[in-house]
C-alpha positions as CSV (number, residue, x, y, z in Angstrom):
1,X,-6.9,-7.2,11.5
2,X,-3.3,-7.3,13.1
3,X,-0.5,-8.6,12.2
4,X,3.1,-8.8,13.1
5,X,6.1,-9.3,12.3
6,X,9.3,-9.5,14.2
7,X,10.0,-5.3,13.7
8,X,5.8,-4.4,13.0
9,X,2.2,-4.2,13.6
10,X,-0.5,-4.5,10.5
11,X,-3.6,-2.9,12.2
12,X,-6.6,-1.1,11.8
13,X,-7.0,2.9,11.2
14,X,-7.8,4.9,13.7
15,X,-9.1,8.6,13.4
16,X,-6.1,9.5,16.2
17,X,-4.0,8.2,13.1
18,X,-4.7,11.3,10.7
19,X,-1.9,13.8,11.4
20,X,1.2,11.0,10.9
21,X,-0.6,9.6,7.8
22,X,-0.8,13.3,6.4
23,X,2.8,14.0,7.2
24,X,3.7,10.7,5.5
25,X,1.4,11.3,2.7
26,X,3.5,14.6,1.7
27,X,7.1,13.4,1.2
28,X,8.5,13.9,-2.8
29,X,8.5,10.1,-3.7
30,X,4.4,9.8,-2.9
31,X,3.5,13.0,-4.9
32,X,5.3,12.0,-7.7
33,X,4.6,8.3,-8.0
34,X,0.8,8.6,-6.2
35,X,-0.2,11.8,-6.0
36,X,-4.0,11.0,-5.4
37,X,-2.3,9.7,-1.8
38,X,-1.3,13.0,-0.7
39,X,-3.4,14.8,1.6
40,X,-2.6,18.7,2.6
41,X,-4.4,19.0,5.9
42,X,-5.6,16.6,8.6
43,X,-8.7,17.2,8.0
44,X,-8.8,15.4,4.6
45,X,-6.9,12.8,5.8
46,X,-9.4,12.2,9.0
47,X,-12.4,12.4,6.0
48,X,-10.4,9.5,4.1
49,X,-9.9,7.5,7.4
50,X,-13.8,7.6,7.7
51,X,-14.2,5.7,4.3
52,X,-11.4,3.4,4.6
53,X,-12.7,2.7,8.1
54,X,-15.8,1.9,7.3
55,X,-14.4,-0.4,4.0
56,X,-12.6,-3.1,7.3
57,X,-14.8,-5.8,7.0
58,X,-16.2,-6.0,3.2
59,X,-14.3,-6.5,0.0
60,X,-15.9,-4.1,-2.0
61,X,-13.3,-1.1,-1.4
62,X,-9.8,-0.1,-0.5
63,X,-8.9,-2.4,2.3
64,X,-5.8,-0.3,3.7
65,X,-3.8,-1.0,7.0
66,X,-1.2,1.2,8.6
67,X,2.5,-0.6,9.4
68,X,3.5,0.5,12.6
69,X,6.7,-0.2,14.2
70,X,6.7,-2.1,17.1
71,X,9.9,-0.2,19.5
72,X,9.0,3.3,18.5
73,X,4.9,2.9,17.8
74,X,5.7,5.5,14.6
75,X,3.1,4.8,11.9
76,X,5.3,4.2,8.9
77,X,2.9,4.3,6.2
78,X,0.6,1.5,5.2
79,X,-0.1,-1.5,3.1
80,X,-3.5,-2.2,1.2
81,X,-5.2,-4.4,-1.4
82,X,-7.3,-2.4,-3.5
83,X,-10.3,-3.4,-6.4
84,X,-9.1,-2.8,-10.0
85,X,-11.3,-2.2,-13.0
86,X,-11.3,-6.3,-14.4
87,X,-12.3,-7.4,-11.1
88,X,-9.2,-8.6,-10.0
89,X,-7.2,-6.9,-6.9
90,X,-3.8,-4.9,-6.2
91,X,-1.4,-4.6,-3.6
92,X,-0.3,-0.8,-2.8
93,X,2.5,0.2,-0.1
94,X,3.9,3.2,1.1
95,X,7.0,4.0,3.4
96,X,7.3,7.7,4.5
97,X,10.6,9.2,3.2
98,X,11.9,9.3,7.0
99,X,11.2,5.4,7.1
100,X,12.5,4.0,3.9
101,X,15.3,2.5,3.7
102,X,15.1,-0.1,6.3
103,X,12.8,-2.7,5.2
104,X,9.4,-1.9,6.1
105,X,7.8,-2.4,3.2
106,X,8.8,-6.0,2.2
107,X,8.5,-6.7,5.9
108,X,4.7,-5.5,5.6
109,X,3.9,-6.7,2.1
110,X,5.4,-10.4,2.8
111,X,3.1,-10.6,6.0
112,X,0.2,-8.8,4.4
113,X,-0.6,-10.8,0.9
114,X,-0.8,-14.4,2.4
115,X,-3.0,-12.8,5.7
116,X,-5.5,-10.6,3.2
117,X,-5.5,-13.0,-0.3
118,X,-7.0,-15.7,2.6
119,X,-9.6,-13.4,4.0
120,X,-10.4,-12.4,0.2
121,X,-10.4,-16.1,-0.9
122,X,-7.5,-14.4,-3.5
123,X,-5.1,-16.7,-5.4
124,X,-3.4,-13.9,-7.0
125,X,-2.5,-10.3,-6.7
126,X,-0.9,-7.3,-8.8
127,X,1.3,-4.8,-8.2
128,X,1.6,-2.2,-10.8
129,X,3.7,1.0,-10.5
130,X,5.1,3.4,-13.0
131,X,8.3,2.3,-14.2
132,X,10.7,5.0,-13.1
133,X,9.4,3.7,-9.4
134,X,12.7,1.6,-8.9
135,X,11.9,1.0,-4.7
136,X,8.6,-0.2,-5.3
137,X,9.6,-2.7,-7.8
138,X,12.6,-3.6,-5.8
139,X,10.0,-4.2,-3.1
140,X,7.8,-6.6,-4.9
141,X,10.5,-8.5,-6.5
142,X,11.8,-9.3,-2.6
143,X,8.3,-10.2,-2.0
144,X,7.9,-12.8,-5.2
145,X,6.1,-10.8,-7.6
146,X,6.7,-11.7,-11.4
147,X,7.0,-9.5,-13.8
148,X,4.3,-10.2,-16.8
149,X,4.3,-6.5,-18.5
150,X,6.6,-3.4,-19.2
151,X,5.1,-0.7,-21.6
152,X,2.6,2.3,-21.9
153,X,-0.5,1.3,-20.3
154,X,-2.8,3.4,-18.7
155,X,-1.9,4.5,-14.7
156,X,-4.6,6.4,-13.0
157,X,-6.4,7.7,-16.3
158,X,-3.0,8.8,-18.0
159,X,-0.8,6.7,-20.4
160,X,2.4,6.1,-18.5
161,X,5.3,3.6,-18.7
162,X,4.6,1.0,-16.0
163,X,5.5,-2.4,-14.8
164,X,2.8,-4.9,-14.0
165,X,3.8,-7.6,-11.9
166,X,1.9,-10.2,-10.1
167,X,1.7,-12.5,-6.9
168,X,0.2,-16.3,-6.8
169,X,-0.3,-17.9,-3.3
């Protein structure tokens, strides 16, 4: 896959990837609002870029892309469509702290969803995140989500507060 936008590049993984995923992986907002995203080392990121790697192609896994900015060629963080437990899929995103702020992530998520719901044959997304997660719902409401829940509902095996939103194409 690639695809770009005026500012980025959606692309593939690449193992030569692993050390600016792991120092975007480590910054305060991902451990608090996904902490199974954060990788100490490079080594456990390279063993996570094997899997998702090998995922490019099927739609039985994680189907994650890095965002990459065109001018500078920093890997930003990454954009992904992920299996949930009903069968239906999710949109996840993430901007390293030094990045944010500047639009990456609806840039990436507005280009992603119509690209990967096509490939998918998807007529509809979600996007969940714990409620407290302000950006990330600021995010999806730029990129046309609708909100259909607010309320305690379980968020990676624990009840949280969370917003549910979703995405038709």
């Amino acid at each position: 896959m690639r695809i770009e936008t005026a500012r980025l590049i959606i692309t593939e993984f690449t193992l030569d990837m692993a050390q600016a995923v792991q120092e975007n992986s480590v910054d305060e907002d991902n451990k608090r609002f996904v902490p199974d995203e954060v990788w100490d080392t490079v080594e456990e990121v390279q063993e996570t870029l094997v899997f998702l790697i090998s995922q490019y192609g099927s739609f039985e896994g994680p189907l994650v892309y890095p965002v990459i900015v065109k001018e500078t060629q920093d890997n930003v963080g990454y954009v992904q469509l992920c299996p949930i437990d009903d069968g239906s899929w999710e949109i996840g995103f993430h901007i390293g702290k030094k990045y944010t702020g500047n639009g990456y992530a609806a840039e990436a998520v507005k280009a992603f969803l119509p690209v990967i719901t096509k490939q998918a044959g998807l007529s509809e997304v979600y996007g969940i995140c714990l409620a407290d997660n302000k950006a990330s719902q600021a995010v999806m409401r730029k990129c046309g989500f609708i909100n259909i829940f607010s309320g305690v509902a379980k968020y990676q095996g624990i009840d949280r507060e969370i917003v549910k939103n979703i995405w038709r194409a």
